[in-house]
C-alpha positions in Angstrom: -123.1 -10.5 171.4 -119.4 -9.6 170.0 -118.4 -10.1 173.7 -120.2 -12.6 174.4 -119.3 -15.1 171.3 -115.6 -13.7 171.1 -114.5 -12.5 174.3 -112.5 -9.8 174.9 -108.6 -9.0 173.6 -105.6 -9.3 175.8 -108.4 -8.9 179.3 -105.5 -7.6 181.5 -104.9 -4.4 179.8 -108.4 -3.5 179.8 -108.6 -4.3 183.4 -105.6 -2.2 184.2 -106.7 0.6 182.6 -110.6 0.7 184.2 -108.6 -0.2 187.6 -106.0 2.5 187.2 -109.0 5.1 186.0 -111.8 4.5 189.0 -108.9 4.8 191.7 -107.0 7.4 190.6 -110.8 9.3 190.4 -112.1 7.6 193.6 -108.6 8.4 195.4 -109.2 12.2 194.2 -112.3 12.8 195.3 -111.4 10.7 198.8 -109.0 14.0 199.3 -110.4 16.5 197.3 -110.5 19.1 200.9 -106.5 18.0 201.7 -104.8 18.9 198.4 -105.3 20.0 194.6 -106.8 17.1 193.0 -107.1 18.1 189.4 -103.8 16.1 187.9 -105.1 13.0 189.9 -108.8 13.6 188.1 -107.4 14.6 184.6 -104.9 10.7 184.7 -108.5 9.0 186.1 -110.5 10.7 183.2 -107.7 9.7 180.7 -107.7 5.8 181.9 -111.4 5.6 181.8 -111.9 7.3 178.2 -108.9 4.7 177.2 -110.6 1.9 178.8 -114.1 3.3 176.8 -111.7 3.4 173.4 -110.7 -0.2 174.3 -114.0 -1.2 174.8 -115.2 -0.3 171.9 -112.6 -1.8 169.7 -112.9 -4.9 171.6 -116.4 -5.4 171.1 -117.6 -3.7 168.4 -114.6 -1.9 165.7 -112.5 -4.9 164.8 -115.9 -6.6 163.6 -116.0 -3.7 161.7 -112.6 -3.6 159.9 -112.9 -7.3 159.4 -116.1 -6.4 157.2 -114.4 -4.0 155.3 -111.3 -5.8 154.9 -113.1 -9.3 153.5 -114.1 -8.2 150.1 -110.1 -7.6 149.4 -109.4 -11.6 150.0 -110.7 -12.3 147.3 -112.3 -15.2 148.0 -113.8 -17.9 145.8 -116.2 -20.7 147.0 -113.7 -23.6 147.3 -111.0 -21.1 148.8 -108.0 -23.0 151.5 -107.8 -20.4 154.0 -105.4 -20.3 157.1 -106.4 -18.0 159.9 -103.3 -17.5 162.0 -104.1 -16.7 165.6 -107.5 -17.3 165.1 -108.6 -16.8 168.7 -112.5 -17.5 169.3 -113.1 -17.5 165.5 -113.6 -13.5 165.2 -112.4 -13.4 161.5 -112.3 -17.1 160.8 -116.4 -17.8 161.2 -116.8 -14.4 159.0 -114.6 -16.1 156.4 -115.9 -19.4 156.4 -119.6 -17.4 155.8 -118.3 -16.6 152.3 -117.1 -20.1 151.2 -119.1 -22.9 149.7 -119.4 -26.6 150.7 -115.6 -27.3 149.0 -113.6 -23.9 150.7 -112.3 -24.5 153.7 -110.8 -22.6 156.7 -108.1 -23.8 159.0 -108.1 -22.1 162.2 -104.5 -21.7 164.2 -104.0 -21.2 167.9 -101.7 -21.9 171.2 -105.3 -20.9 172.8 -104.1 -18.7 175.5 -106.4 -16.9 177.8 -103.8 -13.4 178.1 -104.5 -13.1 174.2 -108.0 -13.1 174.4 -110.3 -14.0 177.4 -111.4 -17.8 178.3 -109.7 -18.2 174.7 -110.2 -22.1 174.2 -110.4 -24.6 171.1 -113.9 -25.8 172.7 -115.1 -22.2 172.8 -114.1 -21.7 169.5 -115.2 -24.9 167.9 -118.6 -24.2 169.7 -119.0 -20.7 168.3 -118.7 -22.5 164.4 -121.2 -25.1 165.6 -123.6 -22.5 166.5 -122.8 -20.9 163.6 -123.6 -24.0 160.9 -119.8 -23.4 159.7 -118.6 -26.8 161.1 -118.1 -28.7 157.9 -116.2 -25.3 156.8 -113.9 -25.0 159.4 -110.5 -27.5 161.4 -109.5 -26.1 164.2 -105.4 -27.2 165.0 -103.2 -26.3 168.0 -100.3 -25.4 166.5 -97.2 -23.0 166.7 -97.4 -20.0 164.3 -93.7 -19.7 163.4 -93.0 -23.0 162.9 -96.4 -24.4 160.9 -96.6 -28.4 160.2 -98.6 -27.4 157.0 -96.6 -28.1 153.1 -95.3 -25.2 150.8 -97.7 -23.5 149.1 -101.2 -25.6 150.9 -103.5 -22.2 150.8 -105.1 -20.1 148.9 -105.6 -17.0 151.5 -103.3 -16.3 154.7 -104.7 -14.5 157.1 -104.0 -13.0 160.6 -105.3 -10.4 162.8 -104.1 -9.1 166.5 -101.7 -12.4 167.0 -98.5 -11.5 165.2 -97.5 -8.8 167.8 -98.1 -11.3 171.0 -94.6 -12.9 169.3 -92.0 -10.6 171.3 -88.9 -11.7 170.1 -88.6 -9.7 166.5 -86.7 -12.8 164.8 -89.6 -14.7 166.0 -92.4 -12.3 164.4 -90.4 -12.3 160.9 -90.1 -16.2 161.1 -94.1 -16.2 161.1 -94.4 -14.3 158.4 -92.4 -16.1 156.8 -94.4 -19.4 157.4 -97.3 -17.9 156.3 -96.1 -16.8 152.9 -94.1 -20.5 152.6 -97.6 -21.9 153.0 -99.6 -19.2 150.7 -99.9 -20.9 147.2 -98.5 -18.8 144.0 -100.9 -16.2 143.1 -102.7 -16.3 146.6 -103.2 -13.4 149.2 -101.8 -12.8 152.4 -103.5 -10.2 155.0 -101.7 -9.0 158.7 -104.5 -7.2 160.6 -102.5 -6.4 163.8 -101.0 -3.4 166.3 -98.1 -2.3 168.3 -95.7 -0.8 166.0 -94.4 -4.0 163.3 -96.3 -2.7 160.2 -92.7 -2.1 158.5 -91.2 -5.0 159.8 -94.0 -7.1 157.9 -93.9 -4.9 154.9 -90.0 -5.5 154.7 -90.7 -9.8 154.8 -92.9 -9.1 151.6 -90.9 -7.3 150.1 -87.9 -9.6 150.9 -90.3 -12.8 149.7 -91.2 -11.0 146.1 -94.5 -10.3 147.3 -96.9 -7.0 145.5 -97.8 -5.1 148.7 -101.6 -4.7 147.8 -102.8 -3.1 151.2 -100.2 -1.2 154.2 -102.0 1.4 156.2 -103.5 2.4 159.6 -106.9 1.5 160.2 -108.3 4.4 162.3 -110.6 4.9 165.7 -112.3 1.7 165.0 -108.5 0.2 165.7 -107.2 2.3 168.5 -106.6 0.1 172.1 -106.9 2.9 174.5 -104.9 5.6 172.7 -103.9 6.8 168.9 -100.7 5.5 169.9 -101.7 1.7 170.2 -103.5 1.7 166.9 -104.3 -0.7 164.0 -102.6 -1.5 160.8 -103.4 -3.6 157.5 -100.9 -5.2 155.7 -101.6 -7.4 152.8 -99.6 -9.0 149.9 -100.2 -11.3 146.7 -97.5 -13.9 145.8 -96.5 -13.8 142.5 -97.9 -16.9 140.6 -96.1 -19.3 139.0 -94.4 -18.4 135.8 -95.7 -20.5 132.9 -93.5 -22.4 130.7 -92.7 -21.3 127.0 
């Protein structure tokens, strides 16, 4: 159903590793009489069990870590939520489940299919359709390092497995940046992502006078493929506004 609704993350890379796995194991056993096959069979094993890995976290334990991590939003009824990256609507139709009739969450994308598979704002918007969330949840096109939203519009930032599709670093700090411009004082911020940045976000927090709440790997149910391309949590509250004497 996880697949089904939500697709799958960044296709290609599980496709390269199932690819790379069956022919390294078919090429093996194709020779296995003209020369020692057992480095050829250990790499095809290896692929396969990281395509398995992938698999799961794909389909099954980001849902999980996004259940986990939801109780530390800490969401009220009539929360303003931004869901940067937002995909299919993974994390955004979970959020918009906790809201009432006045919270709202707005949903960011560039919806492209090497991110996450036949990723689409029609896909999406049907998924919260299906869902009963559509009076919850906008869905906008929009650019995540440069957002056409006001200082300080919501209540809750969030963003998971986007941030590190921005390659250029300067890039990747800008967004950040964005998203804590837009966080209102006293609000909470939230980077579920991978690759190797959880430092480089840490550092914008600190920089921005942002309480680091949350900054720690997130286990098997994050690993793509390998312990080495693993998941991180990183999540901040903005000071709120001092009151006057």
């Amino acid at each position: 159903m996880n697949i089904k609704r939500y697709g799958v993350d960044a296709p290609f890379v599980l496709l390269v590793y199932t690819v790379f796995g069956v022919g390294l194991l078919w090429h093996a056993y194709v020779n296995r009489v003209n020369y020692p096959i057992g480095i050829e069979m250990t790499l095809g094993i290896i692929y396969l069990l990281g395509a398995l890995v992938y698999l799961h976290t794909t389909a099954q334990g980001k849902y999980r870590l996004f259940d986990q991590a939801i109780p530390h939003l800490n969401l009220k009824p009539d929360s303003q939520v931004l869901d940067l990256g937002c995909g299919r609507g993974a994390l955004l139709t979970r959020i918009a489940q906790q809201l009432g009739p006045n919270g709202k969450v707005t949903g960011l994308d560039l919806w492209l299919s090497r991110d996450q598979s036949n990723n689409r704002m029609a896909i999406t918007q049907k998924n919260v359709d299906e869902l009963g969330l559509s009076d919850r949840v906008d869905l906008v096109t929009g650019d995540m390092t440069k957002l056409n939203f006001p200082d300080a519009s919501f209540d809750v930032v969030t963003s998971s497995f986007a941030i590190h599709n921005i390659k250029n670093e300067r890039d990747r700090i800008n967004a950040v940046k964005e998203a804590i411009r837009v966080l209102k004082p006293g609000g909470h911020i939230m980077i579920i992502d991978t690759g190797r940045n959880i430092n480089e976000y840490g550092k914008v927090f600190q920089d921005a006078g942002l309480q680091i709440a949350q900054s720690m790997g997130l286990g098997f149910n994050g690993w793509w493929a390998t312990p080495l391309t693993d998941s991180y949590v990183v999540a901040g509250n903005k000071p709120a506004t001092k009151t006057a004497k």
